[in-house]
N, C-alpha and C positions, 0 to 999 in steps of 0.2 A: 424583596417585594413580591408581593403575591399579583398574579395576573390570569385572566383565561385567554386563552389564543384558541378561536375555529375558524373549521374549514368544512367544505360540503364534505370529505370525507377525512378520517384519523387512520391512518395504517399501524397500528401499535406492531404486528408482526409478530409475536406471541401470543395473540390473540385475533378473533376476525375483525373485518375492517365495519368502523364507525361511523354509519351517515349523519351529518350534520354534527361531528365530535366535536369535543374539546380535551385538551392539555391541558394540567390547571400547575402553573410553574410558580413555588415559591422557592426564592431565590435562586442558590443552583439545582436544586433537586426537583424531580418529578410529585405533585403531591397526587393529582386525580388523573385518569381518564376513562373519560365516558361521552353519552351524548349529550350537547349542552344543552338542555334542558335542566337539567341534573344540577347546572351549575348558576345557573342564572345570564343575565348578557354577557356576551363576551366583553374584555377589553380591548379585542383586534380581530377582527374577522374579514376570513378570505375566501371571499364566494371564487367561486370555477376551480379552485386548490385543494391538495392534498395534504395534510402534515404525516412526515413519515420521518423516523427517526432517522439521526444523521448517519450517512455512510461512513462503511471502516472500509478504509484500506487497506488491505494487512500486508501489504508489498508494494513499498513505492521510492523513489530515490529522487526529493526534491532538487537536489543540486545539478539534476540533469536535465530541468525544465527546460533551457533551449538549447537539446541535445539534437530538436527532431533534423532526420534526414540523414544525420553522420551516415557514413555509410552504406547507407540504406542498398540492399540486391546484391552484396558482398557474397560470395562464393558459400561463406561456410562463416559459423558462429566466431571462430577464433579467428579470424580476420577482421571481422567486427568490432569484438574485445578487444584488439591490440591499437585498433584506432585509436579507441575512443580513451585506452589509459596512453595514448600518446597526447590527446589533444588536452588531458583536463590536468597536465604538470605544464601543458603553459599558462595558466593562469593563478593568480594567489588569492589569501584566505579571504578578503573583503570581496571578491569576485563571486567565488562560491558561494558567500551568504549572500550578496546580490541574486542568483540564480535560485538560490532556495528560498528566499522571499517570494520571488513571483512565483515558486513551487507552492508553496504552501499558501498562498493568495489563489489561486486558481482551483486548488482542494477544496477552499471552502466557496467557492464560484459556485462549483457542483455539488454541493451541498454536502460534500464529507468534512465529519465532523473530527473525525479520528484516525491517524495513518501509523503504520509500522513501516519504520523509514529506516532503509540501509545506506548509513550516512561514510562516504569515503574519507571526506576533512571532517566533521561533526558542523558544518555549516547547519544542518537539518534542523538539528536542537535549537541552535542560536534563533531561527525563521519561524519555528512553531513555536517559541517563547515570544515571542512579537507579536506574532498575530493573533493565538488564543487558541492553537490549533492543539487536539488534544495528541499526545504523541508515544510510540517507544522509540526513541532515534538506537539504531543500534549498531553503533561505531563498528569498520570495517578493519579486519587483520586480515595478514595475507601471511606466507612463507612455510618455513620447515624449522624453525628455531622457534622455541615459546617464548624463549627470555625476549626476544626481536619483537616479534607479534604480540606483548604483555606492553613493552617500552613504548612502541607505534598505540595502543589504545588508552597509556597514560598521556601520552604526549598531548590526543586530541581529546582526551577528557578535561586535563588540567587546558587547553586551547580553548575549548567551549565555556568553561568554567559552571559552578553549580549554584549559580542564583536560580535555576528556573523556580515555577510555580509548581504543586504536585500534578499539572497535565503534563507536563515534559516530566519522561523517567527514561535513563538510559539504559542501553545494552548494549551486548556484543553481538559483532558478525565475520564469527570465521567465514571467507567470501564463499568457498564451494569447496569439495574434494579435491580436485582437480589443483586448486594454488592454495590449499592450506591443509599441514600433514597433520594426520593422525593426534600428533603428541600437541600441535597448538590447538585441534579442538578439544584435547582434554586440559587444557591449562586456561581456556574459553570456557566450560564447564564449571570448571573449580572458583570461578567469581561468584558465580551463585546471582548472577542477572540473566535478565531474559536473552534470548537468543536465537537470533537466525543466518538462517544460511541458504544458499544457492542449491537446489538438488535438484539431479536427474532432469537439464532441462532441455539436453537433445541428446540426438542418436550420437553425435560427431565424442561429444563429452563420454557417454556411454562406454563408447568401443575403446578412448584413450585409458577410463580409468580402469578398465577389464583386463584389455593388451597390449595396452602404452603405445598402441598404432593409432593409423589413421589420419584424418587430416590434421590433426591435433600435434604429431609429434616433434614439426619441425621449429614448435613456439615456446622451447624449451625455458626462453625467458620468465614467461606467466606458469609454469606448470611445475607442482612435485611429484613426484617419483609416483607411476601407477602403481597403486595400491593390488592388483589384481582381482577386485571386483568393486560391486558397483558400491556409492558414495552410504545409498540407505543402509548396505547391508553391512556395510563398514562401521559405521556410526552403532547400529545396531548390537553385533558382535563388541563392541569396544563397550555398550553400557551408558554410551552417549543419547542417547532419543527420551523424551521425557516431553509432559506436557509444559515445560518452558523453555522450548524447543519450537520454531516456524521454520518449515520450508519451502522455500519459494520456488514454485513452477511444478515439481514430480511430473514431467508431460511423459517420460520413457521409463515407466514401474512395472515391473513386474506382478502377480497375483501374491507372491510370498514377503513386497517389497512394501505392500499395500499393506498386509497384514501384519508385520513391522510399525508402520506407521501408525497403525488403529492400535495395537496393543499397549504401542509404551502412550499414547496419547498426544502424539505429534502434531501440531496442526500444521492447512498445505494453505498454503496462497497460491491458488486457482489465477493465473494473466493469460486468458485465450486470445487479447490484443497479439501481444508480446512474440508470446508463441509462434503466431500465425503469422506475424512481418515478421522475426527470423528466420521462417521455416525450419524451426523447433517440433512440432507436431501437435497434434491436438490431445492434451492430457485427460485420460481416464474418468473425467467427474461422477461418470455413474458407479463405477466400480469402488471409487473413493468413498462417496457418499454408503453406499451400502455396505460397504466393509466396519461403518462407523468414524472414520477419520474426521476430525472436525474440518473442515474445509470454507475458506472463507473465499472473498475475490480480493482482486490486486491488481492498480493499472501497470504495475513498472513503473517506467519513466516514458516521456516523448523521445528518450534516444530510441525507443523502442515499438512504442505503445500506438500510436505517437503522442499522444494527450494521457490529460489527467480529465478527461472527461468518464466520470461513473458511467453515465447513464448509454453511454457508446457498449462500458467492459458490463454492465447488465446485459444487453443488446447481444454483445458479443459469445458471452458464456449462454446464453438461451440458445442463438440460435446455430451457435457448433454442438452443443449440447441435442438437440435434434440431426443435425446433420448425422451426425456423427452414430447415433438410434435408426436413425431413416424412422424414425416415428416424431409427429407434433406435438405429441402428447410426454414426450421423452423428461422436459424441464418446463415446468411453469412460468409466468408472470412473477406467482406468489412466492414462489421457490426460490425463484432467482433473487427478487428482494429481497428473503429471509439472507438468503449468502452473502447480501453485501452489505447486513448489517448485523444481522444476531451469529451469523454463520463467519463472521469477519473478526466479530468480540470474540468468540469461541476461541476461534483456531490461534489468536492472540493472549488466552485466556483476560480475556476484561469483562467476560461477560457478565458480574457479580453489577458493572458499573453503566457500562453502554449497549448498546444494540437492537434496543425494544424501547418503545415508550411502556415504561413500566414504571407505576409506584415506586419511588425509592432511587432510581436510579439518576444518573446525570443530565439535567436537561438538557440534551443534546438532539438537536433536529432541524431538520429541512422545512420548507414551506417552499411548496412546488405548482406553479401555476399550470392549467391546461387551456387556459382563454387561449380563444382564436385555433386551437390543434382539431384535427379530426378526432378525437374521442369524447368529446362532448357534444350532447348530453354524456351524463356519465353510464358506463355499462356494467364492466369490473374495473376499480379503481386501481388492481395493483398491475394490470397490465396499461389501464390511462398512463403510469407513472414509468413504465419499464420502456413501453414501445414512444411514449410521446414527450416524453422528459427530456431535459438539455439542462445546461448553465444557463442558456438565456431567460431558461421558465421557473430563475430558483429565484424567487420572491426573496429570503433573507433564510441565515443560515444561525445558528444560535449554537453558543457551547457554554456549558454551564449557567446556560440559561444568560448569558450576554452575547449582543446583535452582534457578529465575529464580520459576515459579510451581509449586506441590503443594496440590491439589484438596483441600479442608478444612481447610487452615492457610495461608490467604492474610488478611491486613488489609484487609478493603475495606472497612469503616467511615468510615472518615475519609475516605479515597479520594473514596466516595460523598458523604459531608456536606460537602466544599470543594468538590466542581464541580456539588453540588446548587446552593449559594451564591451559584455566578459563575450558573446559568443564571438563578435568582431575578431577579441583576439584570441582566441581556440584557434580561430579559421587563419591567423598568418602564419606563415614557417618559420620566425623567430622561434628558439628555444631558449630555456633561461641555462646563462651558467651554471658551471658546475660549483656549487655549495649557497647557491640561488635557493632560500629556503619559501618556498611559494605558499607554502601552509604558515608561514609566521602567525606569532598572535597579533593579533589586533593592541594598540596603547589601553583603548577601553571596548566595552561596547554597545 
């Protein structure tokens, strides 16, 4: 069905912003945009609103949606981590998709359209197959056996099974350098799916994978053998880095480690949330961006982040992005939008399909109110949206050009009382026996 949707302004983000635009959407694809004049009356107009193509998130882990707080002021990274894979083997596979359900319902709350999810049970795929959300869920291996870590990503691929629709596509995610060796990311490699991994996301990880010290070495549980340097340049050296390849965080790279990454065409999933409540560090964005690296953003998860709120990790990558220059002028309004949607599709390479409202592409977009906000009248639209945007101001969220989420007629009831449920029992000290398989399949789903 053909329809025109405006708003006082169009941020297409490959192009400059449109007063009084429109989107002209037939079926899933993008057909026009321009000023609606161009097109005649609209079929839905949203005076005080922006449309702006839907956010990517290129690093997110719905299954940890009511993660927030674990831990939270914990000493060091790997005490963190060791919680939190202590608390999510007390609960089983129907849990997990309960919590990635409200993951991936809260994604499209905030108007992202499209996430690169590093899914631990593959709960992730099952939750963006429901809801319409578009996806790479990219199953998690861990160890130092490839035969092990191949068996653990058949297990949960054949678990999540392969009805999706083509917005859910999987892949793999060796988890980081640190708890997955050498020979499983080359046996990760050799499936020939997309792929992400954990890199360089504090100093504490740094100095283990270097000297096999540090606060790191007494967690022998979670860790393989220090490689004796660091994870990029390992990956690198081995012929591993490729542009179907995402790495998540790079906050502690080097200038040679950066130019590693820009060479083979690696994209980095930028979480300055994340970072910044681990006390992980503030990652290099300028030096990234100008090295060439495609460089998208990424909330993490609420174990971390603490939300899946975009418009907070906009907020937040501007203005550490300044901070961090001691100049205002350091990261844009428009820059930063660009990163969380065309610079998201990039670094995930999807950019052929999402990231821009562009001819051709997937109708996939936000409609963002600014009624009632101090930026109206409007001045520049892409900072109205950067500085003045929330969940609560997202009028309706569209994927493939069908209403995914519209702001006062979403079900979150239930949503909320099943992944209230699974966090209940994270939080008791029951453990499950031994041969307790907590990832079972599901009879159906």
């Amino acid at each position: 069905m053909r329809r025109v949707l405006s708003a006082d302004w169009v941020l297409p983000v490959d192009g400059p912003p449109i007063a009084d635009g429109a989107v002209v959407i037939d079926g899933e694809r993008i057909e026009a945009v321009g000023p609606l004049a161009q097109f005649g009356p609209a079929d839905e107009r949203y005076p005080g609103a922006a449309i702006v193509p839907g956010f990517v998130n290129a690093h997110s882990h719905l299954e940890y949606a009511v993660y927030a707080g674990f831990g939270d002021g914990l000493a060091d990274f790997s005490e963190w981590i060791t919680l939190h894979v202590e608390r999510k083997h007390r609960i089983a596979w129907d849990e997990h998709v309960d919590i990635a359900r409200l993951g991936a319902a809260q994604c499209l709350a905030s108007g992202i359209t499209t996430v690169g999810d590093c899914s631990y049970s593959g709960a992730g795929a099952v939750a963006c197959d429901e809801l319409g959300l578009r996806a790479i869920v990219f199953l998690e291996v861990f160890g130092v056996d490839p035969g092990k870590a191949l068996d653990r990503f058949e297990s949960a691929r054949e678990r999540v099974g392969d009805s999706f629709s083509e917005r859910v596509r999987l892949g793999v995610s060796p988890h980081a350098p640190y708890s997955t060796s050498l020979s499983v990311y080359r046996a990760c490699v050799d499936l020939g799916l997309p792929l992400a991994t954990h890199l360089s996301e504090g100093p504490s990880e740094v100095e283990y994978l270097i000297s096999g010290g540090g606060p790191w070495a007494p967690y022998e549980h979670l860790l393989v053998a220090s490689p004796g340097t660091t994870g990029t340049r390992m990956l690198a050296q081995a012929g591993l880095l490729s542009n179907r390849v995402l790495a998540a965080h790079c906050t502690v790279v080097e200038d040679d480690e950066i130019e590693l990454l820009a060479d083979a065409g690696t994209g980095v999933a930028h979480c300055p949330r994340s970072n910044a409540a681990l006390g992980c560090g503030i990652a290099p964005l300028a030096r990234l961006r100008s090295a060439g690296v495609n460089v998208g953003l990424g909330t993490d998860s609420p174990a971390s982040a603490p939300s899946f709120d975009f418009f907070d990790e906009l907020r937040s990558a501007l203005l550490s992005a300044r901070a961090r220059a001691q100049r205002a002028d350091a990261l844009g309004a428009a820059e930063v939008l660009a990163l969380g949607t065309l610079g998201s599709a990039q670094a995930l390479s999807l950019e052929a399909e999402v990231g821009s409202l562009t001819p051709g592409k997937r109708a996939d977009l936000a409609v963002i109110s600014l009624e009632g906000s101090q930026y109206l009248p409007w001045e520049d639209p892409a900072a109205a949206v950067v500085f003045g945007g929330s969940p609560d101001r997202v009028v309706k969220t569209l994927v493939d050009g069908e209403v995914r989420y519209e702001r006062n007629d979403f079900a979150w009831h239930e949503l909320h009382r099943n992944a209230v449920n699974a966090r209940s029992r994270m939080l008791q000290q029951e453990r499950p026996t031994r041969g307790d398989d907590r990832l079972r399949k599901p009879a159906h789903r």
